[in-house]
C-alpha positions as CSV (number, residue, x, y, z in Angstrom):
1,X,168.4,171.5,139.7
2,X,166.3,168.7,139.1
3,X,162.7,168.4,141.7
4,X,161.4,165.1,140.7
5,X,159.6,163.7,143.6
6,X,161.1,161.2,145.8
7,X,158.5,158.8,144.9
8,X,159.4,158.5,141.6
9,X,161.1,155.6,140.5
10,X,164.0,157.2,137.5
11,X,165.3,153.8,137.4
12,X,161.9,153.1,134.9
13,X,161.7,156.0,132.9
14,X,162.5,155.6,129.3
15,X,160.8,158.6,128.3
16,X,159.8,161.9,129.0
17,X,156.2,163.5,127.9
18,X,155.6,166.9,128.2
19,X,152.4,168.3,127.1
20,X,152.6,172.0,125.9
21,X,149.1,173.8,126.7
22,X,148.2,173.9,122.9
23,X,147.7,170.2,123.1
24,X,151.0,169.7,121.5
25,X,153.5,166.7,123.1
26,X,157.3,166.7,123.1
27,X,158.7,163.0,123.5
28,X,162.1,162.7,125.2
29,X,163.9,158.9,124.9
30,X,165.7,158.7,128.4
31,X,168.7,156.5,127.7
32,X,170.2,156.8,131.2
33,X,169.7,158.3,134.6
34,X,171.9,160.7,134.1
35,X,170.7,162.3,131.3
36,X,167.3,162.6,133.1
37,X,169.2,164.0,135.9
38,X,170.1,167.2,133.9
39,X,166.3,167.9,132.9
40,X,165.0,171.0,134.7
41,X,161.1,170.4,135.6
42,X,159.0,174.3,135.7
43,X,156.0,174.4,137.9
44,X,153.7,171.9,136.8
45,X,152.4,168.2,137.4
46,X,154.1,165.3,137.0
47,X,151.7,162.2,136.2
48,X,154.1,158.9,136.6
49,X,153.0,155.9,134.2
50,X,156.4,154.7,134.3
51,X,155.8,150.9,136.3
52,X,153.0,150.3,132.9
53,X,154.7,152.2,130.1
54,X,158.0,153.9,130.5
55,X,156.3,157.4,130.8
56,X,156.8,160.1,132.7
57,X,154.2,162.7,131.7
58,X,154.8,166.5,132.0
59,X,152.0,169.2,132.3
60,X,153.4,172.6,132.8
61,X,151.4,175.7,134.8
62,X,148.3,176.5,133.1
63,X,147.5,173.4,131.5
64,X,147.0,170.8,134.3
């Protein structure tokens, strides 16, 4: 089930950047919508860079 808010435009995503709490980052190239469509998000914050960069940032629980 994916729970990106509704005010998130997908349509500019072209990647995904989720931020581990050890300070790490995991960079996911989003080709199309549909294979961001399959991403399940955990409890976290999303911070949306997307209109300047492409970026959608993920910071799970814990390290927001």
């Amino acid at each position: 089930m994916n729970c990106l808010p509704s005010n998130i435009d997908i349509s500019k995503i072209r990647a995904l950047i989720y931020h581990f709490p050890n300070g790490k980052m995991l960079r996911i190239d989003i080709k199309d919508i549909e294979q961001l469509a399959v991403l399940e998000f955990e409890v976290g914050k999303l911070c949306d860079t997307s209109h300047i960069d492409g970026k959608l940032h993920f910071y799970p629980r814990g390290n927001t």
